[in-house]
N, C-alpha and C positions, 0 to 999 in steps of 0.2 A: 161510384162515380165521384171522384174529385175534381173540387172548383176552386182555384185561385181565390184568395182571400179578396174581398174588395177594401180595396184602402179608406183608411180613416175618413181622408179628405172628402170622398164621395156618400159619405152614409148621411149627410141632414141636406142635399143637394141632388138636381134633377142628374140623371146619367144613363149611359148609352152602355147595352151589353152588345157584344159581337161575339155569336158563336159559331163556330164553323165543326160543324158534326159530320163525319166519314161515317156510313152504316157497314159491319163486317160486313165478305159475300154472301150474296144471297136474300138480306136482311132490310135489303131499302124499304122495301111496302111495309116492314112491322115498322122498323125508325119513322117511317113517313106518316103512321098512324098513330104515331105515339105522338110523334110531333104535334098537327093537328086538335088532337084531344088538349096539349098542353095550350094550342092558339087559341084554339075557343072558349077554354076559362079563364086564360091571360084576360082576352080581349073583353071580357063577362062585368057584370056589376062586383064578381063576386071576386076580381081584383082591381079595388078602384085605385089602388097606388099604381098598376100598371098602363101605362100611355098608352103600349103602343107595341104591340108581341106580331114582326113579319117571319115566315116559313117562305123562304125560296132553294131551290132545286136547282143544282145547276143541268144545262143543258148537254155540255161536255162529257160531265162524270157525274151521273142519272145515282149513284150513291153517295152525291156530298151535297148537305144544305148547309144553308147559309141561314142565322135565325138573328132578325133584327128585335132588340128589346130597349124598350124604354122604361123607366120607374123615378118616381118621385121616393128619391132617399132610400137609404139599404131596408129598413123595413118594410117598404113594397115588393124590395128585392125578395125578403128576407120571405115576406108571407107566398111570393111565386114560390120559391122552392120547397115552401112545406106542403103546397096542393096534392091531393091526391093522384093527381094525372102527372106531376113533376115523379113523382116519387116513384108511380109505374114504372114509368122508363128507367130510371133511377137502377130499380132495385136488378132489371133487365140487361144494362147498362154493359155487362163485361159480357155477353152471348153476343148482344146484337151491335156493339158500336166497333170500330176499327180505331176511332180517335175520335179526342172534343180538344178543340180549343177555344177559350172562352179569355175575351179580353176585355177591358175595360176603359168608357171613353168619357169623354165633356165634348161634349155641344158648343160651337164657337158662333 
């Protein structure tokens, strides 16, 4: 699974991730569990640079979420993605997803 570089300008400063994940057919309930697994360690003491890790579904098309993330500076980012539960889905990544798009934002 490839993620767009986060730019320079965002790595010692708070920032908004916006990922919009398609699960292939068939595959929503594992994406949707894998998701979860990553909400609840985001959300854990045991990523304090992380703010703020939201899993939403859309109602429409029941195989595309939406996952809002917050992190103080890329090494929050940085320690999200090396979790063990990041890297499950990760490794799963080309079976179970159809698309990720991952973009990056500032808070105004």
């Amino acid at each position: 699974m490839s993620l767009p570089e986060v730019p320079s300008s965002l790595h010692q400063c708070k920032f908004i991730v916006l990922a919009t994940v398609v699960a292939a057919d068939g595959k929503a309930d594992e994406v949707q569990t894998h998701l979860l697994k990553i909400r609840d360690r985001a959300n854990s003491s045991e990523e304090p640079k992380t703010l703020s890790y939201r899993v939403t579904k859309s109602v429409e098309n029941p195989e595309t979420f939406i996952i809002f993330e917050e992190y103080v500076g890329h090494s929050g980012y940085d320690a999200h993605l090396k979790s063990d539960s990041f890297k499950a889905l990760s490794k799963e990544a080309d079976s179970i997803l159809k698309s990720l798009d991952v973009k990056y934002h500032l808070e105004l």
